[in-house]
C-alpha positions in Angstrom: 0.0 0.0 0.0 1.6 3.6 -1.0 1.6 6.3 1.7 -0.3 9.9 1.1 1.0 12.1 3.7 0.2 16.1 3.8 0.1 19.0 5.5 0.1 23.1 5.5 3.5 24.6 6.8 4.7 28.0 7.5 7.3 28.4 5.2 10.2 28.1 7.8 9.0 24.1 8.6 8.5 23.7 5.5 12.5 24.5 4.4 13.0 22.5 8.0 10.9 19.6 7.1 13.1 19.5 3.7 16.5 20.1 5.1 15.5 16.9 7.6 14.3 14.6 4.8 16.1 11.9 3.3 15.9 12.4 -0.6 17.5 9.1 -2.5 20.6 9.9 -4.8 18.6 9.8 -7.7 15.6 12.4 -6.8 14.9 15.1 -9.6 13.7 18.6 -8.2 11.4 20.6 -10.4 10.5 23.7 -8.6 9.2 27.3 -9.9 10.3 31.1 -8.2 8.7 33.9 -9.8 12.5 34.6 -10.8 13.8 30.8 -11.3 12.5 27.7 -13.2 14.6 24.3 -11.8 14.4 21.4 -13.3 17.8 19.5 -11.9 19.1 16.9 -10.2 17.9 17.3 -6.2 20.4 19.6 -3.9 19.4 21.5 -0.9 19.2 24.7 -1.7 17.0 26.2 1.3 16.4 29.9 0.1 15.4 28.8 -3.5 13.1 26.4 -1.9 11.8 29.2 0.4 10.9 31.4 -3.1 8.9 28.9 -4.7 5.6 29.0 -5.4 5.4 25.5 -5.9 7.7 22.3 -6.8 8.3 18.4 -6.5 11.2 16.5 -5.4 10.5 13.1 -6.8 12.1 9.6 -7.6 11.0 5.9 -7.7 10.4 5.8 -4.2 8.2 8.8 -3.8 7.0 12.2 -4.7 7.1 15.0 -2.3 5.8 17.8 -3.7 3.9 21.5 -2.4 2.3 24.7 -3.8 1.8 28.3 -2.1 -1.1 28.6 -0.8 -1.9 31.9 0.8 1.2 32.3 3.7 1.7 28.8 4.2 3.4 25.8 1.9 0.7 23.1 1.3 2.8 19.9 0.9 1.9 16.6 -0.2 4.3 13.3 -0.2 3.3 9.8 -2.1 5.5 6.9 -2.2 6.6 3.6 -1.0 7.4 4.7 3.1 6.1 6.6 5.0 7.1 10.7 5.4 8.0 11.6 8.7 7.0 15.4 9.6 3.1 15.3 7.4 0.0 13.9 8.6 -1.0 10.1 7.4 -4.0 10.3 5.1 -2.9 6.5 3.5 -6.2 5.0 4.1 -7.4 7.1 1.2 -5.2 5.0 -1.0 -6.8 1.7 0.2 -9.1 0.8 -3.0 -7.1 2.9 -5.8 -5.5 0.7 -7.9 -2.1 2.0 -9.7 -1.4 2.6 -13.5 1.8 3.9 -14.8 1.7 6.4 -18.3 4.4 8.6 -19.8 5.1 12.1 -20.9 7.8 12.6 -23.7 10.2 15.4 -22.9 11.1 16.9 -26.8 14.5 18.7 -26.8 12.8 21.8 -27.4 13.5 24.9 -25.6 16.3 23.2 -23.7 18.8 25.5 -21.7 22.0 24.7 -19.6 20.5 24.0 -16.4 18.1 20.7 -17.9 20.9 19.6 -20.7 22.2 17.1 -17.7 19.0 15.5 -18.9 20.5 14.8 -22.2 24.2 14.1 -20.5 22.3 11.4 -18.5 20.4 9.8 -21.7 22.5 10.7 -24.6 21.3 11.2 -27.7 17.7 9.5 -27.2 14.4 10.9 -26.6 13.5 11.3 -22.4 10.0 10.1 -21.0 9.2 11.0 -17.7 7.3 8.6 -16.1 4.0 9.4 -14.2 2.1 6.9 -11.4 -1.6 7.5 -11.8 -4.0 6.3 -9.0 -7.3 5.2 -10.1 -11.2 4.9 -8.7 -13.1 2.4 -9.7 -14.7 4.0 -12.2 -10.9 4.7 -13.6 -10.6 8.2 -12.4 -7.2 9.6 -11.3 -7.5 10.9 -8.1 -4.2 11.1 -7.4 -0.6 10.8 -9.2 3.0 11.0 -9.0 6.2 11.9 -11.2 7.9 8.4 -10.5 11.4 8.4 -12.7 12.5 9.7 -16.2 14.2 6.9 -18.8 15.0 6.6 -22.7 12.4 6.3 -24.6 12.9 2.6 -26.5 
């Protein structure tokens, strides 16, 4: 069973929370300032993190990810363990069933800070895998960025 953890933070926990958090080596940020667009490898970086309006850290074993709402980060984390510092909502996971689809990233518009995208898959197309949770109607009602890989 995933967990779906989440909660509202001042913005001070919220660069706390992230600081404390144990990101694997492989997690991608993608976070937007009004001044900055990141789309890079995952470093620390507390006072871009405290600028953004919203962003993900993700990787195979989870997504954390949050958007400004009014004064206050609202923060959401899904993945495989559980996310110390958010509330537990996992029990509204318990009759989604998962389905994984992809996203093709084109090489268009592409400036120095993404080309380690193209470092990391040479020469090949990039498809960013996305973890959809479905009702049983088929519904996503929630989803994830899960990994990016060459497209074959």
């Amino acid at each position: 069973m995933p967990y779906l953890c989440a909660n509202d933070l001042a913005v001070d926990d919220f660069t706390k929370l992230v600081r404390n958090s144990s990101f694997p080596g492989e997690a991608i940020l993608m976070a937007f300032s009004p001044a900055e667009a990141r789309f890079i490898p995952f470093e620390s970086d507390e006072t871009f993190l405290a600028e953004t309006d919203q962003g993900r850290i993700f990787s195979p074993e989870g997504e954390f990810k949050w958007r400004r709402v009014g004064g206050k980060m609202r923060t959401v984390y899904l993945g495989n363990e559980p996310f110390d510092g958010l509330e537990n909502h996992s029990e509204e996971m318990d009759t989604l069933t998962s389905e994984q689809t992809e996203i093709i990233l084109w090489r268009i518009g592409i400036d120095r800070k993404t080309n380690w995208i193209y470092k990391k898959f040479p020469g090949k197309y990039v498809v960013l895998v996305v973890e959809k949770w479905l009702d049983s109607s088929g519904l996503a009602r929630f989803s994830r960025y899960h990994h990016l890989r060459e497209m074959s």
